[in-house]
C-alpha positions as CSV (number, residue, x, y, z in Angstrom):
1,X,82.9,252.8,48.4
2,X,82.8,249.7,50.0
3,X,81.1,246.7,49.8
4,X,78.8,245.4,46.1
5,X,75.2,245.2,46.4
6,X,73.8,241.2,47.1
7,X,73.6,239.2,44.0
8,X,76.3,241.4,42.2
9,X,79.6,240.5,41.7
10,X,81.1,243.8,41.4
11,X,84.4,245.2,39.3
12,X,87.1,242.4,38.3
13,X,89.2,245.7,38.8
14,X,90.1,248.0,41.1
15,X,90.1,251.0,37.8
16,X,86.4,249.3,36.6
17,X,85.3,249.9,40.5
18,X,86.5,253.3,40.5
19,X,85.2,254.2,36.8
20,X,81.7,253.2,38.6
21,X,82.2,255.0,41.6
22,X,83.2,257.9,39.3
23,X,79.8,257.8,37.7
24,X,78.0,257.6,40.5
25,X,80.1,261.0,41.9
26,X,78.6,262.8,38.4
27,X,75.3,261.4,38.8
28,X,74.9,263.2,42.0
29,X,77.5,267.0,40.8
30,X,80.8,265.9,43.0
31,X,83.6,265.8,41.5
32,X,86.1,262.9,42.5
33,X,88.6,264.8,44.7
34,X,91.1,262.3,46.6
35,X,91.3,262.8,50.4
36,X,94.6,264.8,51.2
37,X,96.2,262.1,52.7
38,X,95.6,259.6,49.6
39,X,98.5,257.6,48.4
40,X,98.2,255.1,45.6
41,X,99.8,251.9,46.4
42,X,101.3,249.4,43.8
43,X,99.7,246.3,42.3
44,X,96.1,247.6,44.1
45,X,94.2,244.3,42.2
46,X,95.9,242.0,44.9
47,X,96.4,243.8,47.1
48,X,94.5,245.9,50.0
49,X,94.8,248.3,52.1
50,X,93.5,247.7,55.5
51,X,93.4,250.1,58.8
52,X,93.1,248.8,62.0
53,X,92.8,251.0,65.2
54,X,95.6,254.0,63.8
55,X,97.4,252.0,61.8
56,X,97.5,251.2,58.2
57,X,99.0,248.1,56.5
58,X,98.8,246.4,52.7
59,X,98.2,243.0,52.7
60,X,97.5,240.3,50.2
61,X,93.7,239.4,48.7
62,X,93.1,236.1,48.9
63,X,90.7,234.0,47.1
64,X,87.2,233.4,48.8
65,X,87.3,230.0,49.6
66,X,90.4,230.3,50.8
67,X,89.4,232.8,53.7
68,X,86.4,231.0,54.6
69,X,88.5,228.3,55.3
70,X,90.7,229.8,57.5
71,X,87.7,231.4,59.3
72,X,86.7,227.6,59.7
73,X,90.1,227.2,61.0
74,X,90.2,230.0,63.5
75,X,86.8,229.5,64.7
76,X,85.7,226.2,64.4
77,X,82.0,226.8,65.7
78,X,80.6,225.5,62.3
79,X,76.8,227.2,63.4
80,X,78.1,230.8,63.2
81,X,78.0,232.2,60.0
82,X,81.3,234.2,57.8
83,X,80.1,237.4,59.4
84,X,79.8,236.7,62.4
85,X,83.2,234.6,62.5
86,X,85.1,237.7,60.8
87,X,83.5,239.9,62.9
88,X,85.2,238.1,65.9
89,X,88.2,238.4,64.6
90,X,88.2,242.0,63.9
91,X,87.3,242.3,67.5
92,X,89.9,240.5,68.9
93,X,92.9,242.4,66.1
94,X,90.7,245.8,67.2
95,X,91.2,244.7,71.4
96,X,95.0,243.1,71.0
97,X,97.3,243.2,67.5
98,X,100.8,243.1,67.6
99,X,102.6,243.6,64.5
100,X,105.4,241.3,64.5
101,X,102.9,238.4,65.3
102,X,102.4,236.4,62.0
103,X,99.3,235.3,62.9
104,X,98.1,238.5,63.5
105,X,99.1,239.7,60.3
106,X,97.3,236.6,58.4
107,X,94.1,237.8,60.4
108,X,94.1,240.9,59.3
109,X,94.9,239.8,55.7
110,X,91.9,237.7,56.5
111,X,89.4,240.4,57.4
112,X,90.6,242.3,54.3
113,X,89.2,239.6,52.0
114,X,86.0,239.6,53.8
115,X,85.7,243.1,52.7
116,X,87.5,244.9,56.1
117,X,88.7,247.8,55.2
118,X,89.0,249.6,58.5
119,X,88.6,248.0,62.1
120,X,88.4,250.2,65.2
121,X,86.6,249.6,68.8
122,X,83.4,251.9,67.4
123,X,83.4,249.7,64.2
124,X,83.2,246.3,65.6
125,X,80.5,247.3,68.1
126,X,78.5,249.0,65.4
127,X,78.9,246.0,63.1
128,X,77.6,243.8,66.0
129,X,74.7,246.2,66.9
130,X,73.2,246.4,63.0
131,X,73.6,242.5,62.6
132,X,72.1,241.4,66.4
133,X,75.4,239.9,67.1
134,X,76.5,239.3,70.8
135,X,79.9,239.0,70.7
């Protein structure tokens, strides 16, 4: 599940989001059955695991404020809104990341906190097509 609807603030925890997710499986008959591939990481509540293009990586969550700053940072055009700026940054990790770049690595913790979870070519371009966003 990704994502909390507007005007809700969500699960403080990752085990209250997936005690709601779980709900919402029995509300519809599915059972909650983990994809074969699914490995539990440690200390999941600050942490996240993000994948970009085929690869995976777990990466700190940091506060809110804190991300929008750095977005500010990385893109100082002050008109364009958080979306829009993470959204530009997922394109350029999805077009060029290296993984022994630092500052590659704190973008993609940065997209994370925005609520990234996965960032691929298809993604991006989607993202930008729903939103009206010319990149």
């Amino acid at each position: 599940m990704a994502g909390t609807p507007k005007g809700y603030p969500g699960h403080e925890t990752r085990e209250a989001a997936e005690e709601a997710a779980l709900a919402g499986l029995a509300i519809l008959g599915r059972k909650a059955v983990p994809a074969g591939d699914y490995e539990p990481f440690a200390d999941s509540d600050s942490h996240i695991l993000i994948v970009l293009n085929d690869r995976s990586a777990v990466v700190p969550v940091w506060p809110q404020e804190m991300v929008e700053e750095l977005l500010g940072i990385l893109d100082e055009h002050s008109d364009r809104s958080i979306a829009k700026k993470a959204v530009r940054l997922a394109d350029k990790l999805a077009m060029d990341f290296d993984p022994n770049n630092k500052d590659d690595l704190i973008s993609l913790a940065i997209l994370a906190s925005c609520g990234w979870t996965h960032v691929n070519r298809v993604i991006v371009d989607e993202f930008c097509a729903a939103h009206g966003i010319d990149l």
